[in-house]
DSSP file (Angstrom, degrees, kcal/mol; ACC not computed):
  #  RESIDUE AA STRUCTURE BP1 BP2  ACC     N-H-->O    O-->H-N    N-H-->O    O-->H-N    TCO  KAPPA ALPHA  PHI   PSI    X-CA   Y-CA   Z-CA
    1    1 A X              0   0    0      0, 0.0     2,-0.7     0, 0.0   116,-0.0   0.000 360.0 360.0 360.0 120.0   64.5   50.5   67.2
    2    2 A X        -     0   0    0    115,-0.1     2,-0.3     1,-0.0    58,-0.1  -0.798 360.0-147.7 -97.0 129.4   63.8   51.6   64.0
    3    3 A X        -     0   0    0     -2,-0.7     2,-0.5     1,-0.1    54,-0.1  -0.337   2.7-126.0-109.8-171.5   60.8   50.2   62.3
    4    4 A X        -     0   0    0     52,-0.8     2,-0.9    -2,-0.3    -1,-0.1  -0.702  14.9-134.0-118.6 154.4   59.8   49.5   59.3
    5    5 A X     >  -     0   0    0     -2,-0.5     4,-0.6     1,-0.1     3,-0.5  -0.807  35.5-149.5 -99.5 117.0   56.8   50.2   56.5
    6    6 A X  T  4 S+     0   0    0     -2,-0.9    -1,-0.1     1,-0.2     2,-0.1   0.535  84.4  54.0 -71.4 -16.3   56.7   46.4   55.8
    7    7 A X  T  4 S+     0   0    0      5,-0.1    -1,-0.2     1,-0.1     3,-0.1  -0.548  99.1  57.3-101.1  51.4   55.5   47.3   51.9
    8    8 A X  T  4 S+     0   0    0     -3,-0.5    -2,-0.1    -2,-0.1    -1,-0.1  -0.014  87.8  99.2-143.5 -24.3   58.1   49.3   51.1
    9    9 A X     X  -     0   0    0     -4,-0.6     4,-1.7     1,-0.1     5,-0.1  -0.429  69.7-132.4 -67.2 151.5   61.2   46.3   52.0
   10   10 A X  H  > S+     0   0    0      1,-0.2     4,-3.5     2,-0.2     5,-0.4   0.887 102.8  56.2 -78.2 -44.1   62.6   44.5   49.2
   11   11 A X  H  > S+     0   0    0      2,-0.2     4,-2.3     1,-0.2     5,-0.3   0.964 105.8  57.6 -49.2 -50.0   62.3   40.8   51.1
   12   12 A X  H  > S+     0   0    0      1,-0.3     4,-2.2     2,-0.2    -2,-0.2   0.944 107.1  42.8 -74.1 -51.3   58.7   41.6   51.4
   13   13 A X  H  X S+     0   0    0     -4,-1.7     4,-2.2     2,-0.2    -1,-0.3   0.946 109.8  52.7 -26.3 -57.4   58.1   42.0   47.8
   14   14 A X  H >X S+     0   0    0     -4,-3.5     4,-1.5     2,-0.2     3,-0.7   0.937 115.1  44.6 -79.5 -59.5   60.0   39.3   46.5
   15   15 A X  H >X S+     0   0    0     -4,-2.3     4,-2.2    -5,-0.4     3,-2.0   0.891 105.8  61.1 -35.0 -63.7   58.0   36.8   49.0
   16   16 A X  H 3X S+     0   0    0     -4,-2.2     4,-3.3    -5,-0.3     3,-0.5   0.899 108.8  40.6 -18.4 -75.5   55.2   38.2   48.3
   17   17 A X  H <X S+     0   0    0     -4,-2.2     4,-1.0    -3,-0.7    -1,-0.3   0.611 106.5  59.0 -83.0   9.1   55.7   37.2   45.0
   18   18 A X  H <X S+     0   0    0     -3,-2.0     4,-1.7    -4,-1.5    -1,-0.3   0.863 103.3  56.2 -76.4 -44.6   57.0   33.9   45.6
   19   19 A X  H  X S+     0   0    0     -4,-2.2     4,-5.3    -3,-0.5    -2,-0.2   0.883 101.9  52.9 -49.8 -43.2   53.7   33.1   47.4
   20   20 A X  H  X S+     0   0    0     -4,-3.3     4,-1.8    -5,-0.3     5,-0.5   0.984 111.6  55.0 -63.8 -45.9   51.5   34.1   44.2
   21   21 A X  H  < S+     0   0    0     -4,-1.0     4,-0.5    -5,-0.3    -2,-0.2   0.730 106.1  48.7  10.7 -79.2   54.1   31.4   42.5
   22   22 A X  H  X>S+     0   0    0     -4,-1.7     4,-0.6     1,-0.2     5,-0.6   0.885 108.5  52.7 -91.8 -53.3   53.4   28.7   44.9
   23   23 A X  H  X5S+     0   0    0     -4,-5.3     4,-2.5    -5,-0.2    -1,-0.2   0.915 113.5  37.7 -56.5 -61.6   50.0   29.1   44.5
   24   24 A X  H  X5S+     0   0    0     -4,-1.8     4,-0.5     2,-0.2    -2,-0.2   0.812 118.8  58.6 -40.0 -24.2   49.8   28.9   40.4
   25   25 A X  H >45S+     0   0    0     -5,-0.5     3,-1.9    -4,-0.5     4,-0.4   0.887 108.5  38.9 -84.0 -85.9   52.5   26.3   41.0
   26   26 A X  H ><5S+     0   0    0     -4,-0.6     3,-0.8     1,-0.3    -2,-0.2   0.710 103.4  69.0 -62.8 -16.9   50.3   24.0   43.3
   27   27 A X  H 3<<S+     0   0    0     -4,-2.5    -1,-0.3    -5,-0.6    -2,-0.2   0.957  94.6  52.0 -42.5 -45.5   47.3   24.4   41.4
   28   28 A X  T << S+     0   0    0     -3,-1.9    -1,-0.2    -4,-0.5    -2,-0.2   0.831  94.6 106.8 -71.3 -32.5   48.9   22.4   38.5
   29   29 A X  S <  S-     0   0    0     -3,-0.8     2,-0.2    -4,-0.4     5,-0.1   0.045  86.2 -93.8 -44.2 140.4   49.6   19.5   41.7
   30   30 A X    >   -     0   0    0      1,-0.1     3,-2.1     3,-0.1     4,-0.3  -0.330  38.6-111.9 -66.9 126.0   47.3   16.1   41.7
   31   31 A X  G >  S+     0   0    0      1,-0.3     3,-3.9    -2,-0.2     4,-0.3   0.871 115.1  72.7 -25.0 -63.9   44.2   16.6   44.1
   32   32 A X  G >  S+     0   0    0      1,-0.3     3,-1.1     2,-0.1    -1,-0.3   0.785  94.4  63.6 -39.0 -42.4   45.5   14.1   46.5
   33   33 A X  G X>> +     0   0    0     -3,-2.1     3,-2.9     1,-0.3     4,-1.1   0.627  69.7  91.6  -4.0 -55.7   47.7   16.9   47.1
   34   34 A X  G <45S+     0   0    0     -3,-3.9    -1,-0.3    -4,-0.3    -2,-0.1   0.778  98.1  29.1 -46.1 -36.2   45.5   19.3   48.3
   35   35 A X  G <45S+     0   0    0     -3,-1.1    -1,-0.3    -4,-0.3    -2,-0.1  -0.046 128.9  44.3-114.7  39.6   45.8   18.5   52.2
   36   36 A X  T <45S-     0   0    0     -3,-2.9     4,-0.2     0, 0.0    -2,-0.1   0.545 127.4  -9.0-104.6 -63.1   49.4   17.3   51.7
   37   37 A X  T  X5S+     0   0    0     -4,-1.1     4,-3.0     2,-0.1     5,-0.3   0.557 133.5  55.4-115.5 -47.8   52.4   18.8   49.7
   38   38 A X  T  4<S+     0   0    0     -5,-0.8     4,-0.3     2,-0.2    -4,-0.1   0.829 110.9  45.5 -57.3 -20.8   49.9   21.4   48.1
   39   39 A X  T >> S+     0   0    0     -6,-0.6     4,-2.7     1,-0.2     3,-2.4   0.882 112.4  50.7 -96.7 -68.3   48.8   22.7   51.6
   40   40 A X  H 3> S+     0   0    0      1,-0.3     4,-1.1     2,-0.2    -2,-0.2   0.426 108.1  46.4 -54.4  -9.5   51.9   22.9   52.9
   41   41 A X  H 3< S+     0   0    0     -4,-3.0    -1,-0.3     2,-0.2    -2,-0.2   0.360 110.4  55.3 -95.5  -7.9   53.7   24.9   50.1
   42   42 A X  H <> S+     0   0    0     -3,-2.4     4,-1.2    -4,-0.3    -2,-0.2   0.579 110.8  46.3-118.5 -45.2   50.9   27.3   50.1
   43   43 A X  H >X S+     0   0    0     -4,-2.7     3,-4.3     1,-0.2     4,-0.8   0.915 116.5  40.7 -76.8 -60.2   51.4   28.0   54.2
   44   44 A X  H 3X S+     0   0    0     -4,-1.1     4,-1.3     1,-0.3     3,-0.4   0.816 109.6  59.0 -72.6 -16.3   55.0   28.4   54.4
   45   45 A X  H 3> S+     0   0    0      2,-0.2     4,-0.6     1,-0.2   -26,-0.3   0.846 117.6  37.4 -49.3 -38.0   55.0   30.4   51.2
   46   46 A X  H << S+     0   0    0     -3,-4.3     4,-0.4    -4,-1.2    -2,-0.2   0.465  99.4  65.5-107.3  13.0   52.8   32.6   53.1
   47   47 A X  H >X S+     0   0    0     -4,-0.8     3,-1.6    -3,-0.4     4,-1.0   0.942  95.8  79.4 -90.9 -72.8   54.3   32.4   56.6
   48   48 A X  H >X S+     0   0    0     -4,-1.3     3,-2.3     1,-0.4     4,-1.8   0.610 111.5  11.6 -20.5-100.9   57.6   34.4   54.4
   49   49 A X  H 3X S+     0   0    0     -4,-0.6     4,-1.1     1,-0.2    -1,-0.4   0.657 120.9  68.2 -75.4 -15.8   56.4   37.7   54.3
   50   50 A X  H <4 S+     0   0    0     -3,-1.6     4,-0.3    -4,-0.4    -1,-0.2   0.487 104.2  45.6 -59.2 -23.9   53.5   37.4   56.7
   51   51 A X  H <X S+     0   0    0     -3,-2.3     4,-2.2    -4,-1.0    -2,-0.2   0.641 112.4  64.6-103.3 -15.4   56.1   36.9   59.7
   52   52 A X  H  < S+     0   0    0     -4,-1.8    -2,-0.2    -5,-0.4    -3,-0.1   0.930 108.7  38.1 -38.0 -44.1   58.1   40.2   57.7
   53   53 A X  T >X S+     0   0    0     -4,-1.1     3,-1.7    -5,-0.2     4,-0.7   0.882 110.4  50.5 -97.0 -21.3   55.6   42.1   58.4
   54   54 A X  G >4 S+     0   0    0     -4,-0.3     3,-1.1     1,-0.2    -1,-0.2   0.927 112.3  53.5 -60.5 -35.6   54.3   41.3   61.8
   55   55 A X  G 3< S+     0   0    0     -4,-2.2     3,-0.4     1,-0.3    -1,-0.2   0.587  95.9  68.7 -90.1   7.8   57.8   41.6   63.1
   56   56 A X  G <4 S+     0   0    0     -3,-1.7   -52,-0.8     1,-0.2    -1,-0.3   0.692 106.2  43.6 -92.4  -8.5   58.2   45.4   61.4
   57   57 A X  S << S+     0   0    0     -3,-1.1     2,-0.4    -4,-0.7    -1,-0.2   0.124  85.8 102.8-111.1  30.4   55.7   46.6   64.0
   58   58 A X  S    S-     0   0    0     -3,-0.4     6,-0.1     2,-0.1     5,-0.0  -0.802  73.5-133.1-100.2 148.6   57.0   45.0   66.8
   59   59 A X  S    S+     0   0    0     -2,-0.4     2,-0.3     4,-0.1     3,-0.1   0.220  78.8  64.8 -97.4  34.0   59.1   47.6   69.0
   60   60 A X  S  > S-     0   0    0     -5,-0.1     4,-1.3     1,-0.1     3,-0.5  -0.969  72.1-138.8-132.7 152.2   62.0   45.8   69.7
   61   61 A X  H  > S+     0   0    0     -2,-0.3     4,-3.3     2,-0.2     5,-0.4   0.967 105.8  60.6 -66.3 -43.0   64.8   44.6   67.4
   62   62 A X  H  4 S+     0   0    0      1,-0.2    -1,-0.2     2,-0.2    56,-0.0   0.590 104.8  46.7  10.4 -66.1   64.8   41.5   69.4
   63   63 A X  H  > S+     0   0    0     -3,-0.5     4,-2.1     2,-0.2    -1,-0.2   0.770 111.5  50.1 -96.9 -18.8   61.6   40.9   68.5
   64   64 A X  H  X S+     0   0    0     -4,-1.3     4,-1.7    -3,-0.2    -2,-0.2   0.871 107.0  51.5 -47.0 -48.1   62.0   41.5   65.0
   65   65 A X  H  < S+     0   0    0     -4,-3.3    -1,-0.2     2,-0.2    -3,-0.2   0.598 104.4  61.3 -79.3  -9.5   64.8   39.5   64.5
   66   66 A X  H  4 S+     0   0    0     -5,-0.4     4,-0.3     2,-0.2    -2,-0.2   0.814 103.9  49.2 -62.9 -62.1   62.9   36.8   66.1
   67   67 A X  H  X S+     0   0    0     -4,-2.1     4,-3.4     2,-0.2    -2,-0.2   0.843 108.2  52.5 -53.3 -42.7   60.4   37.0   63.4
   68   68 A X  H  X S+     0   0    0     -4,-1.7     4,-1.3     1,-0.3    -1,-0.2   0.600 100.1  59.8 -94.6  -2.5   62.7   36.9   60.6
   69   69 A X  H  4 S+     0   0    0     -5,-0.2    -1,-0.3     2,-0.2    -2,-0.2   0.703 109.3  43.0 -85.3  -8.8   64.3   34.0   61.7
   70   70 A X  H  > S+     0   0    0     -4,-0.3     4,-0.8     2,-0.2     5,-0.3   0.877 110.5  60.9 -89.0 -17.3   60.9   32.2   61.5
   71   71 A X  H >X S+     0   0    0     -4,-3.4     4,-2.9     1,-0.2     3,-2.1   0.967 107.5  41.1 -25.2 -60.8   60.6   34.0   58.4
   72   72 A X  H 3< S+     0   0    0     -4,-1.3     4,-0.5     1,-0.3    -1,-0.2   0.307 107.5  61.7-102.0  21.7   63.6   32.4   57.0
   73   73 A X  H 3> S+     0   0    0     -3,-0.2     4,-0.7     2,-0.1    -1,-0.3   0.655 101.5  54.2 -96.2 -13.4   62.8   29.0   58.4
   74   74 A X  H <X S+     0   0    0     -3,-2.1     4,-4.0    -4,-0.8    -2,-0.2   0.759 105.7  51.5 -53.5 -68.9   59.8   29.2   56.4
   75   75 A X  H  < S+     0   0    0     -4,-2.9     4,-0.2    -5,-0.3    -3,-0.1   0.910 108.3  50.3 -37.5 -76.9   62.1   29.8   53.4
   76   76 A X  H >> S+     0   0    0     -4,-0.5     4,-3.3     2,-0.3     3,-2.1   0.800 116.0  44.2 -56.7 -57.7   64.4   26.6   54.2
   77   77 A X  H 3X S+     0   0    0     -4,-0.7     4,-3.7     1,-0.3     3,-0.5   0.960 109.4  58.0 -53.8 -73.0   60.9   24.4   54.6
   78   78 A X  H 3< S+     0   0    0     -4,-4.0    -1,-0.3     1,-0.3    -2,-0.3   0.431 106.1  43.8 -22.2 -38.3   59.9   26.0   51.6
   79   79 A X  H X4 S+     0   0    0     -3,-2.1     3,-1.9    -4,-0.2     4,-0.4   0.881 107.1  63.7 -68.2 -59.5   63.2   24.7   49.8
   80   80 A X  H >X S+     0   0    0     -4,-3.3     4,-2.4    -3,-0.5     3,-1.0   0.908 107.8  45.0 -50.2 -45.3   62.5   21.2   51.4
   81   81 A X  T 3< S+     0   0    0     -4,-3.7    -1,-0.2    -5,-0.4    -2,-0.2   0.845 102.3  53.6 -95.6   1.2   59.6   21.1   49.5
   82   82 A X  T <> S+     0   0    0     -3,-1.9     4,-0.7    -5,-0.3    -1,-0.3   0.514 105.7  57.3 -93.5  10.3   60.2   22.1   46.5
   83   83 A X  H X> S+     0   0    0     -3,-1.0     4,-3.2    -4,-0.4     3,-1.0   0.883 111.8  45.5 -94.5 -61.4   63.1   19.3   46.3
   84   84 A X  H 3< S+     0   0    0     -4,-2.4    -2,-0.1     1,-0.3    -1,-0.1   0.361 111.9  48.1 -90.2  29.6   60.2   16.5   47.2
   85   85 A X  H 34>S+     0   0    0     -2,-0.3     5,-1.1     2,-0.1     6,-0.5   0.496 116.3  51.0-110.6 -32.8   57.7   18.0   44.5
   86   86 A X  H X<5S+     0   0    0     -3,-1.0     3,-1.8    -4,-0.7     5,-0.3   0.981 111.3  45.9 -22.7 -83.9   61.1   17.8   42.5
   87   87 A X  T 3<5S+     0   0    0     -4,-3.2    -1,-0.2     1,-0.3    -3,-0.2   0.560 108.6  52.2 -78.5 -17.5   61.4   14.5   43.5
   88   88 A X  T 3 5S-     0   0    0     -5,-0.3    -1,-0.3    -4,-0.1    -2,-0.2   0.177 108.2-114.1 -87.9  27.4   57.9   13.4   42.7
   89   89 A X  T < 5S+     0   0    0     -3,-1.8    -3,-0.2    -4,-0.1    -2,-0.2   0.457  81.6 125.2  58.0   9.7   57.9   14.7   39.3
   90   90 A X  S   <S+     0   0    0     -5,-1.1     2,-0.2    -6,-0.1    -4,-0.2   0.518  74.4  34.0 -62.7 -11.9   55.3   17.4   40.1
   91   91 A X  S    S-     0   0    0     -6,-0.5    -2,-0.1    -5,-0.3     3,-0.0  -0.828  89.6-104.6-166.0 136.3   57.5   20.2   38.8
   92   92 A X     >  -     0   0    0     -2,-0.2     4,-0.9     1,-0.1    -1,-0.2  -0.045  28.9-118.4 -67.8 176.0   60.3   20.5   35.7
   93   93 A X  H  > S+     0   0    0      2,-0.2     4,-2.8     3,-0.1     5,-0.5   0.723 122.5  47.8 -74.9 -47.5   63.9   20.5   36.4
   94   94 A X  H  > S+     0   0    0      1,-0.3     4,-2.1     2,-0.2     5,-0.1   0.970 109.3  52.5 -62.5 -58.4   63.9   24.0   34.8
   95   95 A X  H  > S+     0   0    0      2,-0.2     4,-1.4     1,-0.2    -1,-0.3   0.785 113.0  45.5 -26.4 -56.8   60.9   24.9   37.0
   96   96 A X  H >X S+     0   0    0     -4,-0.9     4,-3.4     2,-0.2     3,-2.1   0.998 109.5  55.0 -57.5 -69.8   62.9   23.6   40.3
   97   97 A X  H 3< S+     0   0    0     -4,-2.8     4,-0.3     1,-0.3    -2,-0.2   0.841 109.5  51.8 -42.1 -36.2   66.1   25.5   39.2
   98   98 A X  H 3X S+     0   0    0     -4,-2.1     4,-1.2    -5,-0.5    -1,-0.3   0.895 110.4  39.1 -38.6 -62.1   63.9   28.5   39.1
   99   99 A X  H <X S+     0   0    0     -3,-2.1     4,-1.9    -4,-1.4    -2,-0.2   0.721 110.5  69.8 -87.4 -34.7   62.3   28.6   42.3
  100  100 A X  H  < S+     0   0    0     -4,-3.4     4,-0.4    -5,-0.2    -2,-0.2   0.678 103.9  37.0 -40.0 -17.8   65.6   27.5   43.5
  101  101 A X  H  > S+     0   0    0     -5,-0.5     4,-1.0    -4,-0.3     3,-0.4   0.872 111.1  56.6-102.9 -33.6   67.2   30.6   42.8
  102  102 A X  H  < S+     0   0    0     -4,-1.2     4,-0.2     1,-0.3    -2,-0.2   0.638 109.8  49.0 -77.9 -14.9   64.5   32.8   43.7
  103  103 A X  T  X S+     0   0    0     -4,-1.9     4,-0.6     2,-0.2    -1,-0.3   0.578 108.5  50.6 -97.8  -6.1   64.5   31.2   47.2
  104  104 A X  H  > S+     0   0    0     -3,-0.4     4,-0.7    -4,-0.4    -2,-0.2   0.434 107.2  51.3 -71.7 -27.3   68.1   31.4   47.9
  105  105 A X  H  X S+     0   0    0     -4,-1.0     4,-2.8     2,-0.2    -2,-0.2   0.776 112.5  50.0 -72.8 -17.6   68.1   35.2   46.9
  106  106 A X  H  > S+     0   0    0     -4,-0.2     4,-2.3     2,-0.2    -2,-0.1   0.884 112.4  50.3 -97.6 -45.7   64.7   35.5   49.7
  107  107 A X  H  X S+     0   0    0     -4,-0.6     4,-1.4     2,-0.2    -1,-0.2   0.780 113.0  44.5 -77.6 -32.7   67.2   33.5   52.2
  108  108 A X  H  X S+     0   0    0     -4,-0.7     4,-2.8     2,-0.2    -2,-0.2   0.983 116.9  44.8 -52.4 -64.0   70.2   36.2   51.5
  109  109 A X  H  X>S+     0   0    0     -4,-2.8     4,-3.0     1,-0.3     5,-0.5   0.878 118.4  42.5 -58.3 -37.0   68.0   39.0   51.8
  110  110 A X  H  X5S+     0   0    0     -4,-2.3     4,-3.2     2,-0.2    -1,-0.3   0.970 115.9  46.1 -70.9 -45.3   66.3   37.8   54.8
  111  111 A X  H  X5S+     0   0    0     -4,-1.4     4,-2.0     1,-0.2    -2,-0.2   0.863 114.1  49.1 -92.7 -27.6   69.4   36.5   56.5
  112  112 A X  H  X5S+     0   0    0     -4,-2.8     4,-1.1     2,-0.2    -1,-0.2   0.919 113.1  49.0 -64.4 -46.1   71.6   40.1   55.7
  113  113 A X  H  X5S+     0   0    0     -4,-3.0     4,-1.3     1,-0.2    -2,-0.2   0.901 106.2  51.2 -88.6 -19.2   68.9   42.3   57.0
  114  114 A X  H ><<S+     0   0    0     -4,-3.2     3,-0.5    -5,-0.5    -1,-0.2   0.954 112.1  54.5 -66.4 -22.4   68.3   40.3   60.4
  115  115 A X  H >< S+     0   0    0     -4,-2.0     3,-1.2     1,-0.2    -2,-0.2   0.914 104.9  49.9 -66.6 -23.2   72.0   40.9   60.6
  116  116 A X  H 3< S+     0   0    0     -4,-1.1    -1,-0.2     1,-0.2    -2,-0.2   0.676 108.2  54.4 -50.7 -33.1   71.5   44.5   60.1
  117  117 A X  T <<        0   0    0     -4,-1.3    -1,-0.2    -3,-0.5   -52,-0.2   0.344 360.0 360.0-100.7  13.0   69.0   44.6   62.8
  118  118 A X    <         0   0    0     -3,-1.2    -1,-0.2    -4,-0.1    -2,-0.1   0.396 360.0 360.0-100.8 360.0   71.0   43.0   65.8
């Protein structure tokens, strides 16, 4: 098992900054929000690199690759909700396409290095 310095991988970085994102993006969200769409983009935003890094000090790959698949189930939620903040006009088209892209590069990187680690 080799592990890994969880700050020095590229996935963790770009979540990382996808998280600060989703927070300045739900801030702009209607108060009723806060314990709905707004809470929930704000945990799994931060569930992304938060299950990176727990699973770079775990001492099996096993359990690493475990981790980054909840990682990158996170991600996929993550997607789901920026399609119904889409779809409730909370967010631009351009703004979607955005975060669209940058969460399908998070879901590459994540899903190439858990193959790397089997």
């Amino acid at each position: 098992m080799v592990k890994h310095n969880f700050r020095k991988l590229k996935i963790w970085k770009e979540s990382l900054e996808l998280v600060f994102e989703t927070y300045r993006l739900t801030k702009k969200f209607p108060n009723d929000e806060r314990f709905g769409l707004t809470s929930q983009l704000n945990r799994c935003s931060v569930s992304i690199p938060s299950n990176i890094a727990e699973g770079s000090s775990k001492s099996s790959d096993k359990h690493f690759k475990t981790l980054l698949e909840t990682s990158l189930g996170s991600a996929f939620e993550w997607e789901t909700q920026i399609v119904i903040a889409k779809g409730l006009e909370y967010i631009t088209n351009d703004k979607f396409n955005e975060l669209e892209k940058s969460i399908h590069e998070i879901q590459k990187m994540i899903s190439g290095f858990k193959e790397k680690s089997q």
